[in-house]
N, CA, C and O atoms as CSV, one atom per row, in Angstrom:
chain,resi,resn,atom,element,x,y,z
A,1,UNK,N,N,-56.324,-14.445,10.787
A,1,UNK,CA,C,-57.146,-15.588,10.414
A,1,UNK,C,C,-58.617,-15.201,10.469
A,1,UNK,O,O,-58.923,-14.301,11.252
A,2,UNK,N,N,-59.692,-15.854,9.627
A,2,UNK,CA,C,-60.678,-15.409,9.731
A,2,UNK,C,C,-61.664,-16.789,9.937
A,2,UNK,O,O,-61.197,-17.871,9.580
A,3,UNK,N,N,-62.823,-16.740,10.429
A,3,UNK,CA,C,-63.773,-18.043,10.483
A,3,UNK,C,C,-64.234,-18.928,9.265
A,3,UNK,O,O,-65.284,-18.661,8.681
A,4,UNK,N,N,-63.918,-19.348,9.116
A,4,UNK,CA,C,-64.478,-20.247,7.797
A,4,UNK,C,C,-65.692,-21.057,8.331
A,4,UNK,O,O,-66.401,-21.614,7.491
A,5,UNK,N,N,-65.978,-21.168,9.562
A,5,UNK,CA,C,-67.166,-21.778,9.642
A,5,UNK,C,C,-67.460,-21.966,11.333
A,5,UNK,O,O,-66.487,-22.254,12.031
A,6,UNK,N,N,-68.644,-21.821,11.905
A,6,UNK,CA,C,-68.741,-21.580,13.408
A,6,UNK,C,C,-69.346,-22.983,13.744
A,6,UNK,O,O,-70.264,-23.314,12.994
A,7,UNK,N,N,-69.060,-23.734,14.576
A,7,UNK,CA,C,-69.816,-24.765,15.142
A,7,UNK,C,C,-70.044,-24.159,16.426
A,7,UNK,O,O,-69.073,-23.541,16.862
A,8,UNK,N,N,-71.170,-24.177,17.212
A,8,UNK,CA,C,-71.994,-24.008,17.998
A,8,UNK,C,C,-72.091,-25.277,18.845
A,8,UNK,O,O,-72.093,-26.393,18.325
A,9,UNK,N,N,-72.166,-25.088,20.078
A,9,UNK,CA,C,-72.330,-26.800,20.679
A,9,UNK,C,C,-72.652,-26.167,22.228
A,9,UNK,O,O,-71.947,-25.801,23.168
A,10,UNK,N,N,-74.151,-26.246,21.956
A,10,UNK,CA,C,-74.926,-25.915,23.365
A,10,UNK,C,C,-76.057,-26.639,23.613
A,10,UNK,O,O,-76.487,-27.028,22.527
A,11,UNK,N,N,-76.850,-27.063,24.642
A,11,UNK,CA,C,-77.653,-27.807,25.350
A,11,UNK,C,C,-79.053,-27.061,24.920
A,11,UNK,O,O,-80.080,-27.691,24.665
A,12,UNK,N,N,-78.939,-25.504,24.874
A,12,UNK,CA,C,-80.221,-24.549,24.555
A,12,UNK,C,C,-80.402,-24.697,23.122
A,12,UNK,O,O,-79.515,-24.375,22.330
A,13,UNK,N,N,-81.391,-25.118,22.805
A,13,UNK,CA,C,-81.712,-25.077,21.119
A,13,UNK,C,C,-82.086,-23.273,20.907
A,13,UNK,O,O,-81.395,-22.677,20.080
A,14,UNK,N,N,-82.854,-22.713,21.448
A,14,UNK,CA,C,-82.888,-21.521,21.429
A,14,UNK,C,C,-81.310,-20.416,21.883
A,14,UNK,O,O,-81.146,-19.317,21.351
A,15,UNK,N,N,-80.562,-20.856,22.666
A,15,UNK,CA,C,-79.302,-20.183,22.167
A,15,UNK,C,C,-78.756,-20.586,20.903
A,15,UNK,O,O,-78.349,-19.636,20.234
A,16,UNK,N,N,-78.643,-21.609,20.433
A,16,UNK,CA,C,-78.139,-22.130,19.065
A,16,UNK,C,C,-78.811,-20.988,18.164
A,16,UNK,O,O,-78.111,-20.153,17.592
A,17,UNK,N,N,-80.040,-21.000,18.081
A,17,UNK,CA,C,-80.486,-20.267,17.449
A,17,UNK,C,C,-80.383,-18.698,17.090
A,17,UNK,O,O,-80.317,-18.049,16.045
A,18,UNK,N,N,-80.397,-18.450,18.264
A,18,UNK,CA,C,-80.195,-16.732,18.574
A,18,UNK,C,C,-78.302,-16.712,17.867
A,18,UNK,O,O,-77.787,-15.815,17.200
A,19,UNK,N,N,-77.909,-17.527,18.155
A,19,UNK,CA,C,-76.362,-17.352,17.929
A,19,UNK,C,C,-76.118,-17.434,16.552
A,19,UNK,O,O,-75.336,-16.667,15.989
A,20,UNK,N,N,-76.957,-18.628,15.772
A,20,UNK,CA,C,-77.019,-18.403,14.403
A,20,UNK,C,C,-77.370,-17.408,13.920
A,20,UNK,O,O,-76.548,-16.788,13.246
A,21,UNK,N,N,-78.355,-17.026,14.038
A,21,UNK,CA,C,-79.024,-15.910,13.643
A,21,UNK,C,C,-78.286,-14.328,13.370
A,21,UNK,O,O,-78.392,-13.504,12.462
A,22,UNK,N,N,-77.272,-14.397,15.015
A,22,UNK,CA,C,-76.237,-13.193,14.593
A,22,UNK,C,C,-75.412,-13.126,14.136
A,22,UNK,O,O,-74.918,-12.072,13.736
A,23,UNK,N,N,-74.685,-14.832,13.953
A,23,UNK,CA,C,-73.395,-14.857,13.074
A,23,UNK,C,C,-73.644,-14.426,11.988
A,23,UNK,O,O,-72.841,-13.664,11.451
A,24,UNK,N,N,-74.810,-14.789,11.370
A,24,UNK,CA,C,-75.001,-14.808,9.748
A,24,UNK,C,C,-75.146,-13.239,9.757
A,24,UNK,O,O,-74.637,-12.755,8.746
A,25,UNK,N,N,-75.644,-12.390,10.532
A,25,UNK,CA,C,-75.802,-10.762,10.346
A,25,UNK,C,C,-74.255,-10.432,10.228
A,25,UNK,O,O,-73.848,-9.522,9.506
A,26,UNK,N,N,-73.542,-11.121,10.881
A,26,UNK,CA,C,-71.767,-10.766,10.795
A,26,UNK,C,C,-70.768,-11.489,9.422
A,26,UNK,O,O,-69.729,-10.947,9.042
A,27,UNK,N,N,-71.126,-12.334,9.018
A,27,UNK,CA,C,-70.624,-13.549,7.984
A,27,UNK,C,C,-71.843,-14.200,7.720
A,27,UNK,O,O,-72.348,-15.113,8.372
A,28,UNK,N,N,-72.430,-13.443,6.327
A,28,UNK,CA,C,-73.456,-14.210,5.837
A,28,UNK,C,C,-72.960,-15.084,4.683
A,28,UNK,O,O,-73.772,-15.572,3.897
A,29,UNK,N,N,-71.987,-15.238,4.594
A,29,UNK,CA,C,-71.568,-16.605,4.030
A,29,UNK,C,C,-70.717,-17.696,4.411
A,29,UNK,O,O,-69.978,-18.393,3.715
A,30,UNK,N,N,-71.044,-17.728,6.106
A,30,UNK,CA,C,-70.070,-18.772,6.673
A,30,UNK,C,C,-70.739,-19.644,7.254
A,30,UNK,O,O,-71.457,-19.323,8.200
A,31,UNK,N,N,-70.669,-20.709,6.896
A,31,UNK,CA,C,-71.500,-21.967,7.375
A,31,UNK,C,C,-71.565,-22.116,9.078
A,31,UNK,O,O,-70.493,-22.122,9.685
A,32,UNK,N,N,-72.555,-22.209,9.660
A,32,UNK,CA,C,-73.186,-22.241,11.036
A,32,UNK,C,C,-73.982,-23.523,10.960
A,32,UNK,O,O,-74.999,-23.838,10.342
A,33,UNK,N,N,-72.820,-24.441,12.171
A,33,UNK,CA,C,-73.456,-25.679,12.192
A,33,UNK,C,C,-73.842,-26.067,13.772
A,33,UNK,O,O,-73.012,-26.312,14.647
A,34,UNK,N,N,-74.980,-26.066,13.900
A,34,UNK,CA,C,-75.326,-26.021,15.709
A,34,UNK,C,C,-75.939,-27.479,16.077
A,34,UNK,O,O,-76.801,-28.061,15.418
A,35,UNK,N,N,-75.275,-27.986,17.355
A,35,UNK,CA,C,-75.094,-29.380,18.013
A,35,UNK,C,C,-75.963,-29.094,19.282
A,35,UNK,O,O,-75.872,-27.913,19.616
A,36,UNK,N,N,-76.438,-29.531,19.749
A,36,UNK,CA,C,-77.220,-29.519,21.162
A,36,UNK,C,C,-76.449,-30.673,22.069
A,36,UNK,O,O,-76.380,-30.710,23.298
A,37,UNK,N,N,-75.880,-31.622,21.093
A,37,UNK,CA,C,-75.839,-32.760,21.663
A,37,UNK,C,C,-74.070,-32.661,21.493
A,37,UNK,O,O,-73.723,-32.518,20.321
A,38,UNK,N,N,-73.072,-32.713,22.389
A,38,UNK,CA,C,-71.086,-32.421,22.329
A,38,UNK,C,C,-70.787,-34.224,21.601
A,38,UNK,O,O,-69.760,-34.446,20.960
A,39,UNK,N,N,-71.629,-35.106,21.795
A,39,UNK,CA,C,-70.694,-36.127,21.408
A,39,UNK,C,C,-71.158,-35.784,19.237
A,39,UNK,O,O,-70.493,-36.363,18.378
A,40,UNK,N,N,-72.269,-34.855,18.879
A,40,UNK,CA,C,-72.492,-35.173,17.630
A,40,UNK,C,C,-71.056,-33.702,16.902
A,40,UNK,O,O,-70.382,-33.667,15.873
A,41,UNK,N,N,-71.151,-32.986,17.801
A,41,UNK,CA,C,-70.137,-31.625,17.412
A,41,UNK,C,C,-68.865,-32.258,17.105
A,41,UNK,O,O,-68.331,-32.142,16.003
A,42,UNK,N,N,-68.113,-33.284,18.581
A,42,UNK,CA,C,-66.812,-34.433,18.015
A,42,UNK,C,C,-66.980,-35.151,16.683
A,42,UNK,O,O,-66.268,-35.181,15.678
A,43,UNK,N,N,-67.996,-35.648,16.950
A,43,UNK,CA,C,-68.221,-36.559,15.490
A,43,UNK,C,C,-67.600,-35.646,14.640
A,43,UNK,O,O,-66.452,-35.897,14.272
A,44,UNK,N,N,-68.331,-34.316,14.149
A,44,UNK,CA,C,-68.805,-33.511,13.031
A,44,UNK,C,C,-66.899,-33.007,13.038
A,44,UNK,O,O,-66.173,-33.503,12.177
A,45,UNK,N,N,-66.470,-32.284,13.806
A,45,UNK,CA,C,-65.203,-32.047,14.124
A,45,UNK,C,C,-64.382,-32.976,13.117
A,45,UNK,O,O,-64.051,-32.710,11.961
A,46,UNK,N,N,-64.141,-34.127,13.851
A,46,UNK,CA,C,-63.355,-35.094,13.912
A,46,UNK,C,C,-63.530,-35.837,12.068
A,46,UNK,O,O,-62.787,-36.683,11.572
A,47,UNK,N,N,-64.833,-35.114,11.357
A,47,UNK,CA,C,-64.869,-35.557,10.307
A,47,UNK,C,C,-64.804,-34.554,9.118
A,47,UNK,O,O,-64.835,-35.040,7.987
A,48,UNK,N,N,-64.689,-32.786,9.304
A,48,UNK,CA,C,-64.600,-32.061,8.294
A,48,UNK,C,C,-63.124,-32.344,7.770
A,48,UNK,O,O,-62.036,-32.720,8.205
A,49,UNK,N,N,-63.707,-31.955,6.617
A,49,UNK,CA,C,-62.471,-31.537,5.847
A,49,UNK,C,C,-61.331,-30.203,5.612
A,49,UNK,O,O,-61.827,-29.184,5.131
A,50,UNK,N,N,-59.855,-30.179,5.928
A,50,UNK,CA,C,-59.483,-28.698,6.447
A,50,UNK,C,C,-59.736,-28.206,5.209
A,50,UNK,O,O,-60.012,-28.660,4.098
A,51,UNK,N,N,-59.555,-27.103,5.738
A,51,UNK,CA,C,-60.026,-25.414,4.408
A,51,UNK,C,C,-58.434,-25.565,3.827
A,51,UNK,O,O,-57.347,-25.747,4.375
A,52,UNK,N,N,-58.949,-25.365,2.214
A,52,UNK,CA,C,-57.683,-24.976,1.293
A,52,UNK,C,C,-56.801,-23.887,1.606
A,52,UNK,O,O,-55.691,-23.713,1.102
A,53,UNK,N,N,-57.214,-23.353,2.243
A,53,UNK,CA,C,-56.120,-22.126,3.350
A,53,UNK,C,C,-56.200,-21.924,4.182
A,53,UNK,O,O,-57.265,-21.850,4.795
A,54,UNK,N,N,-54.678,-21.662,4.783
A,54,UNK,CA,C,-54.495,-21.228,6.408
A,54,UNK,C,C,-55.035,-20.657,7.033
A,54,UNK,O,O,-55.061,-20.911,8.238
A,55,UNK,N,N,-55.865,-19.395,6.376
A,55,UNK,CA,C,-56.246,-18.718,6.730
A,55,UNK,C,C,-57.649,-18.629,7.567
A,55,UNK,O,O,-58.053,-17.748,8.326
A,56,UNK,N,N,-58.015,-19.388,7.313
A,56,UNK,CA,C,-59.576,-20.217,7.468
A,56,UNK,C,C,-59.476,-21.008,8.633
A,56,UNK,O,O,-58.487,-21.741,8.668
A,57,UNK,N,N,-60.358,-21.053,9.731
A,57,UNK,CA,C,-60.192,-22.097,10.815
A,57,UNK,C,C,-62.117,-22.403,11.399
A,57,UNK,O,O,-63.070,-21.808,10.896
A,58,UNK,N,N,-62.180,-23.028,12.069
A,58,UNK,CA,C,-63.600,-23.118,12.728
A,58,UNK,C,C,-63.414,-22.791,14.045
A,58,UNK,O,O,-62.486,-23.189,14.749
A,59,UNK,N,N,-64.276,-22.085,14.358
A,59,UNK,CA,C,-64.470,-21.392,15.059
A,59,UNK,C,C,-65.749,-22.245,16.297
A,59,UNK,O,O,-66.915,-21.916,16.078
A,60,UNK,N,N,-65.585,-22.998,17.187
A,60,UNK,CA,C,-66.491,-23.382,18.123
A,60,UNK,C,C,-66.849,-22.531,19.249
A,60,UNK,O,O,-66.175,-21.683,19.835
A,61,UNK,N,N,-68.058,-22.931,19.436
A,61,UNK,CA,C,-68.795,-21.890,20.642
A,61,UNK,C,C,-69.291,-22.644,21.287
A,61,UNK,O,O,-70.506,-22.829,21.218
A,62,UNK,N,N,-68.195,-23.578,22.439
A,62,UNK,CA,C,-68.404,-24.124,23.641
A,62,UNK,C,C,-69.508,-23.912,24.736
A,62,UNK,O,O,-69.658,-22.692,24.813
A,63,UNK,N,N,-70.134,-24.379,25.393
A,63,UNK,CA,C,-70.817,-24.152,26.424
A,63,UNK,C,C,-70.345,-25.448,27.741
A,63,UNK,O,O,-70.273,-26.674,27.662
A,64,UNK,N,N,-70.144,-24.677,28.663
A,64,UNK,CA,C,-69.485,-25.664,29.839
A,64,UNK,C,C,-70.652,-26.587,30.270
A,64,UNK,O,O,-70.559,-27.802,30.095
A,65,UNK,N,N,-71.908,-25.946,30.912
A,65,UNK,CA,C,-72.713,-26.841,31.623
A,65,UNK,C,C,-73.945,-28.018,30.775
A,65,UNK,O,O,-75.154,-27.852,30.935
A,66,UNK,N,N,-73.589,-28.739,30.222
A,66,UNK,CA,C,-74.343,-29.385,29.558
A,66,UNK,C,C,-74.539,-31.054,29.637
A,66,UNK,O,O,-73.674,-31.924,29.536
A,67,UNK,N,N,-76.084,-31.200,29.867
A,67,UNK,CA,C,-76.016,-32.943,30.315
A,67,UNK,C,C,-74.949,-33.994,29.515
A,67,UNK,O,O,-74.617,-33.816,28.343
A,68,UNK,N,N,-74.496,-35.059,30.309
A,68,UNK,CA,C,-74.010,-36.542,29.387
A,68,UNK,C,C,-72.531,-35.776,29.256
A,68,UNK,O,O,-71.814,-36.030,30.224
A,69,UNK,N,N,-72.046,-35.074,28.470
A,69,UNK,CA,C,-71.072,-34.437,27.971
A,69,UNK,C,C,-70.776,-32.809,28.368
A,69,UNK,O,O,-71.169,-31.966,27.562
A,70,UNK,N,N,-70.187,-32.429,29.424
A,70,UNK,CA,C,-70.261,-31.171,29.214
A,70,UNK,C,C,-68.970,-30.609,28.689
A,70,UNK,O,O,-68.392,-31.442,27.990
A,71,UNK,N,N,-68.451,-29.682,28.778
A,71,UNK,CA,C,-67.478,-28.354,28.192
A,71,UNK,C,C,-66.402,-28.867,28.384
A,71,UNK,O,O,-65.549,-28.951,27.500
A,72,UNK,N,N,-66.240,-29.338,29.670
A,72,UNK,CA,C,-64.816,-29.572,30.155
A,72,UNK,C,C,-64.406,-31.589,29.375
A,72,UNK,O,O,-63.360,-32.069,28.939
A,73,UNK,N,N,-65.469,-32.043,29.504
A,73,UNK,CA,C,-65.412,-33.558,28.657
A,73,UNK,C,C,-64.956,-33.411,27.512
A,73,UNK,O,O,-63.947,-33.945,27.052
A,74,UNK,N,N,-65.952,-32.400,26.797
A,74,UNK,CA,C,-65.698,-32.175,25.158
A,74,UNK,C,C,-63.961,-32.005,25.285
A,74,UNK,O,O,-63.162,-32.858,24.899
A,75,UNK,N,N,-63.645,-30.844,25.850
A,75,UNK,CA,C,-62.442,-30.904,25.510
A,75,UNK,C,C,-60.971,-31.916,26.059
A,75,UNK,O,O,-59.784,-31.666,25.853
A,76,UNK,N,N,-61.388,-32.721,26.567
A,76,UNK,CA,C,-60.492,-33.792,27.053
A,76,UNK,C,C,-60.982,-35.143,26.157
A,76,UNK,O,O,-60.809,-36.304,26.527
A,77,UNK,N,N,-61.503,-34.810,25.147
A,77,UNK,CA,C,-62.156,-36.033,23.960
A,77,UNK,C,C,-61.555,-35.077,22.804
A,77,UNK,O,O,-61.049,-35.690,21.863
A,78,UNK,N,N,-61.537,-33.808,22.742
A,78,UNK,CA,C,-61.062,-33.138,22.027
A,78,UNK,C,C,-59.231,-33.807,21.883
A,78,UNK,O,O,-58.676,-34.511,21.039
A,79,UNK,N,N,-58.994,-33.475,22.533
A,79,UNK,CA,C,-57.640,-33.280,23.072
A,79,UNK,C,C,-56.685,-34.756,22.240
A,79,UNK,O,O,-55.527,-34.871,21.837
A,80,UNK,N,N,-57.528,-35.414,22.267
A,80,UNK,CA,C,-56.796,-36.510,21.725
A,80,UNK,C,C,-56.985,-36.990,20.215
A,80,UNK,O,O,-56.625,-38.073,19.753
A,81,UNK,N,N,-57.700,-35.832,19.471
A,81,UNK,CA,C,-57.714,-36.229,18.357
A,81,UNK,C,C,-56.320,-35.708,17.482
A,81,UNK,O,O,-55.421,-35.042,17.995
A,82,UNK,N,N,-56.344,-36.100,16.246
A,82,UNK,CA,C,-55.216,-36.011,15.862
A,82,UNK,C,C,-54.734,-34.705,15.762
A,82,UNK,O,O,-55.549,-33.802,15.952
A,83,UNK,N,N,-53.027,-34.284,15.381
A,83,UNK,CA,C,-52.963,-33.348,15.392
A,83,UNK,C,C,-53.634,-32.411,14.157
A,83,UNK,O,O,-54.461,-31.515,14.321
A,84,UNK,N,N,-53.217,-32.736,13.235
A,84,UNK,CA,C,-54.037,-32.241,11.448
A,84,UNK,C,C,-55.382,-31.824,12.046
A,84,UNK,O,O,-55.807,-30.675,11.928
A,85,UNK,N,N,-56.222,-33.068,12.875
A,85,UNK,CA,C,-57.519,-32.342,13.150
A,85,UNK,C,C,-57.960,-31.330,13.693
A,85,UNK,O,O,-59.000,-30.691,13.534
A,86,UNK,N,N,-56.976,-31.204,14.444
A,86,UNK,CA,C,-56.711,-29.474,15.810
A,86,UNK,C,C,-56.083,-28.422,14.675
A,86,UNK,O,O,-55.702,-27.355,15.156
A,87,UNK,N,N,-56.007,-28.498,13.984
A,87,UNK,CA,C,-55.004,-27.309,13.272
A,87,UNK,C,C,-55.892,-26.401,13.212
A,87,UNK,O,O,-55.440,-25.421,13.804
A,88,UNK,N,N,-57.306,-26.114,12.667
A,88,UNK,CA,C,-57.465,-25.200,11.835
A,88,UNK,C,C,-58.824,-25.068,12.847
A,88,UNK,O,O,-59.963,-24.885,12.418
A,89,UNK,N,N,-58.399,-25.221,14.522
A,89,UNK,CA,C,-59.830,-25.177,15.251
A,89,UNK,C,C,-59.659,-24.090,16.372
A,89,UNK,O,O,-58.587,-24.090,16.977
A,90,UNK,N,N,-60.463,-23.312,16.650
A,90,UNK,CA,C,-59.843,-22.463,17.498
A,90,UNK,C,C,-61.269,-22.767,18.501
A,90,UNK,O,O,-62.396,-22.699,18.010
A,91,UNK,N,N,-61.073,-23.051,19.716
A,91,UNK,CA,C,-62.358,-23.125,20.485
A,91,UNK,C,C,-62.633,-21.867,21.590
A,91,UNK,O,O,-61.613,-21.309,21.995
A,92,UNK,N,N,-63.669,-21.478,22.003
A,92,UNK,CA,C,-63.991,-20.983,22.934
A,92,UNK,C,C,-65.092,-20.907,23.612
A,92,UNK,O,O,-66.245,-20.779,23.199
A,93,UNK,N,N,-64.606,-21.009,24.903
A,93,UNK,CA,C,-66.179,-20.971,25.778
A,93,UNK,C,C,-66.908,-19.929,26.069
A,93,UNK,O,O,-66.554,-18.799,26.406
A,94,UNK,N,N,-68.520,-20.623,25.835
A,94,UNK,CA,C,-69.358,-19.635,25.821
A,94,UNK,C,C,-70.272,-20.186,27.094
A,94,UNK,O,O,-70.721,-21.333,27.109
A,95,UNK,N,N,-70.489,-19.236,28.149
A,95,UNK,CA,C,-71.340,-19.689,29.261
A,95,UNK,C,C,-71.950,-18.347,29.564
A,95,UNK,O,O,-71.799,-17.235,29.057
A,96,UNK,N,N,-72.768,-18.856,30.664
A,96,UNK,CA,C,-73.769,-17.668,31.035
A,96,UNK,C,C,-73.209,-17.683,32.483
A,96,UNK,O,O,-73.747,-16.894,33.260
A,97,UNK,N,N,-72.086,-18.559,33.017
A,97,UNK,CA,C,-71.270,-18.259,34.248
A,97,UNK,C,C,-70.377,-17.322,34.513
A,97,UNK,O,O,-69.538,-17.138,33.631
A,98,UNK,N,N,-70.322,-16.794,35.295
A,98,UNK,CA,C,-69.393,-15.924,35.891
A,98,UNK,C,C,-67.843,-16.882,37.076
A,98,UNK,O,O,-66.635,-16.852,37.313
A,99,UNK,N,N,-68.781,-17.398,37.326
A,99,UNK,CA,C,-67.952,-18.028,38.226
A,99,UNK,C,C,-66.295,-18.475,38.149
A,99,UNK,O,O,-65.899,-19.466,37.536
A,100,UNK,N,N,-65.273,-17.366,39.032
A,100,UNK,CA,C,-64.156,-17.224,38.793
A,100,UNK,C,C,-63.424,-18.382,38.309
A,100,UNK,O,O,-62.672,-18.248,37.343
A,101,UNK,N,N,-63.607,-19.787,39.028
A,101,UNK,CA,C,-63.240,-21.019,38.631
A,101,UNK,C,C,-63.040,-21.353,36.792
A,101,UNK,O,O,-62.244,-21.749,35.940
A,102,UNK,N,N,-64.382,-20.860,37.010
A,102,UNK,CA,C,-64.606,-21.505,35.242
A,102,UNK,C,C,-63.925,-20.279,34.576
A,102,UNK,O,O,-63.415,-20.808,33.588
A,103,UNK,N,N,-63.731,-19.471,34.541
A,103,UNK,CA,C,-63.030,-18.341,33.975
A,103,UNK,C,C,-61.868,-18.614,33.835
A,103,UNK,O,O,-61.471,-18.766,32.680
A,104,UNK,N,N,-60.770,-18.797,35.128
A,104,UNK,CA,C,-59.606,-19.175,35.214
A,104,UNK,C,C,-59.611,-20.701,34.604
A,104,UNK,O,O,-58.568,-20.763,33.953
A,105,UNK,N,N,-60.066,-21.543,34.540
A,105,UNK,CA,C,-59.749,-22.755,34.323
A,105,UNK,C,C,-59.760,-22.985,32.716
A,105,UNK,O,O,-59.081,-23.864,32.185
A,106,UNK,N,N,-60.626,-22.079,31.986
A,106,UNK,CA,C,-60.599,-21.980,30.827
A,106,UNK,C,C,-59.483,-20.792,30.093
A,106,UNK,O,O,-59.060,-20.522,28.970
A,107,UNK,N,N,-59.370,-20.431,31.131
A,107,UNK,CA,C,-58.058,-19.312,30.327
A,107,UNK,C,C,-56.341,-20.013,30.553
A,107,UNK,O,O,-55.252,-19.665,30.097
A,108,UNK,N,N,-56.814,-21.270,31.588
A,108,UNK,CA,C,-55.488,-22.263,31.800
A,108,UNK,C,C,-55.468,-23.014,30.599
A,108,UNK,O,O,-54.420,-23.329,30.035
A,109,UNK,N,N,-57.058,-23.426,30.031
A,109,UNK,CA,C,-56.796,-24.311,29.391
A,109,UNK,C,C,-56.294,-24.427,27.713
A,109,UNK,O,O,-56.931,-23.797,26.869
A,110,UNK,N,N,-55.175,-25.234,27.336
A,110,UNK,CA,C,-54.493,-24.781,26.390
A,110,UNK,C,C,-55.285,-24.752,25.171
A,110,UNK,O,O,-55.042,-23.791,24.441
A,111,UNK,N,N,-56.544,-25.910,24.604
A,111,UNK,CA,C,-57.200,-25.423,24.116
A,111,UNK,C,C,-58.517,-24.377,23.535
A,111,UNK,O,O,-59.300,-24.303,22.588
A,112,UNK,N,N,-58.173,-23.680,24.752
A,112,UNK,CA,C,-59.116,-22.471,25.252
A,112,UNK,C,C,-58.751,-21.535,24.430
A,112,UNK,O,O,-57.535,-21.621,24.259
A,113,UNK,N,N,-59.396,-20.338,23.597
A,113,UNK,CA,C,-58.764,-18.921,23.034
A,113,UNK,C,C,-59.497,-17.994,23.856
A,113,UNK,O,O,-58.945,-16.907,24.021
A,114,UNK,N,N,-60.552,-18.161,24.378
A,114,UNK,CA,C,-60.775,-17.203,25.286
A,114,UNK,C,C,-62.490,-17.768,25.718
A,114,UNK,O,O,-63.200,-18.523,25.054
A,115,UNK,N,N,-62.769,-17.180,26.890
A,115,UNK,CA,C,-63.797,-17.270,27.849
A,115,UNK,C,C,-65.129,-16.159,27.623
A,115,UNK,O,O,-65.035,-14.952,27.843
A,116,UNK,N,N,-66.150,-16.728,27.225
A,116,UNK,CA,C,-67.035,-14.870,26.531
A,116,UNK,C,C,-68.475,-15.673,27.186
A,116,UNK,O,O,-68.912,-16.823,27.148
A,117,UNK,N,N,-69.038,-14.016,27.955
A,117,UNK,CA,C,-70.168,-14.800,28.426
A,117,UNK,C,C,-71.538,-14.417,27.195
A,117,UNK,O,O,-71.675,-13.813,26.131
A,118,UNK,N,N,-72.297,-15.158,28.098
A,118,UNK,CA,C,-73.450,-14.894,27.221
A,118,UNK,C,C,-74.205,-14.307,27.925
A,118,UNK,O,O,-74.376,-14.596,29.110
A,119,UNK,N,N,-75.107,-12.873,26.991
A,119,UNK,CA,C,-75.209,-13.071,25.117
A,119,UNK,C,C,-74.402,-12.658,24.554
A,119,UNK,O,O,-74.091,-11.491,24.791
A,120,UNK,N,N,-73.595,-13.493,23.426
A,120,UNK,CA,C,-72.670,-12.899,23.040
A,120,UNK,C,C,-72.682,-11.698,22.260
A,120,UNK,O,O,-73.489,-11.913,21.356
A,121,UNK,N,N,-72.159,-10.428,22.124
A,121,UNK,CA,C,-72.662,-9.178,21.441
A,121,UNK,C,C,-72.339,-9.825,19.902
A,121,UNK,O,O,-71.904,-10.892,19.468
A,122,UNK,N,N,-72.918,-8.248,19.217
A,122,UNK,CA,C,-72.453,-8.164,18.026
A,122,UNK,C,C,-70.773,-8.236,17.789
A,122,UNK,O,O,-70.130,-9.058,17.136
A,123,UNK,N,N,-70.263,-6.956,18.641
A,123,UNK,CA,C,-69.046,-6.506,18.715
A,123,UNK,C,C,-67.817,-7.964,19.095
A,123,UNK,O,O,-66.607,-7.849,18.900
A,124,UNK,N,N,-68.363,-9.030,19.556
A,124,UNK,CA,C,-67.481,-10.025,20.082
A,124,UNK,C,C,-67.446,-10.893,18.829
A,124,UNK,O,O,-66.446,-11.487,18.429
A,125,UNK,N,N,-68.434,-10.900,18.357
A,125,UNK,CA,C,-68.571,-11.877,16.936
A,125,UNK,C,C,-67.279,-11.020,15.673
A,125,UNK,O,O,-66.362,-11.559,15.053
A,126,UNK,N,N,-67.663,-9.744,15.678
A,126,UNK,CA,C,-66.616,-9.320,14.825
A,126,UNK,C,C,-65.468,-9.543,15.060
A,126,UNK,O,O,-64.748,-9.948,14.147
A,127,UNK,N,N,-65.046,-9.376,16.137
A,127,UNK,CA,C,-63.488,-9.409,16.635
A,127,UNK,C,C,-63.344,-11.068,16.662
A,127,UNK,O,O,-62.307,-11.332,17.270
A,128,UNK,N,N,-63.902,-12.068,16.295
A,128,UNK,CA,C,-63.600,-13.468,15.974
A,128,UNK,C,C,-62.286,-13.059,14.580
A,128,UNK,O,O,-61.223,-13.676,14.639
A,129,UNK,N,N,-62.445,-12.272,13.703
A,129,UNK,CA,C,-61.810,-11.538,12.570
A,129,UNK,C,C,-60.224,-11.445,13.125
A,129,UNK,O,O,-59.217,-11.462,12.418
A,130,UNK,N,N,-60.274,-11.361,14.331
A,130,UNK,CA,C,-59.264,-10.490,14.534
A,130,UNK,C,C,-57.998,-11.955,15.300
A,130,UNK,O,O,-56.813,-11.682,15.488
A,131,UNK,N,N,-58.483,-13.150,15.572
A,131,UNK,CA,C,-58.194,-14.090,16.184
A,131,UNK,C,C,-57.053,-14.778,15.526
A,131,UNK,O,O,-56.586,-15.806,16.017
């Protein structure tokens, strides 16, 4: 499967940025849509339209610690949207924590694909390809 499109959903407008900035050096033709704010990323989620092929999914770049809404909210608001809407979403968290808790708790969690800290490399963005 490959990314058809990255949503971003972090509290740092300047990580949003930096993160855009390298996706597009990796997939300069895949739409990068960045949220500061997790209840506007649900919205946005909860309202695309799926890709004409399987092959295609969105790709989110979670961040756990974030005011009003954080990582672990998003995805328990996540969780209950429909199924059609989860199909073609693959999420993962992106933090600047180490902290074993949040590591393990996100590798429990079923809508989790994996745990990547930040900054995220070049080399981690490619292997999204490989997901």
């Amino acid at each position: 499967m490959l990314p058809g499109r990255f949503i971003v959903i972090d509290d740092d407008p300047i990580n949003n940025q930096l993160c855009k900035f390298n996706l597009r050096k990796v997939y300069p033709d895949v739409d990068v849509l960045c949220f500061e704010a997790p209840a506007e990323g649900l919205k946005t989620l909860k309202s695309l339209t799926p890709f004409d092929t399987p092959e295609l999914y969105n790709c989110v770049l979670l961040d756990i610690n974030m005011p009003e809404i954080n990582g672990w909210d998003f995805l328990d608001r996540f969780s209950l949207f429909e199924p059609k809407a989860k199909e073609q979403v693959k999420i993962f968290i992106v933090s600047s924590s180490i902290d074993p808790i949040d590591v393990k708790k996100a590798q429990d969690h079923p809508l989790v694909e994996n745990y990547l800290t930040k900054p995220i490399s070049r080399a981690t963005f490619i292997a999204f390809q490989e997901v």
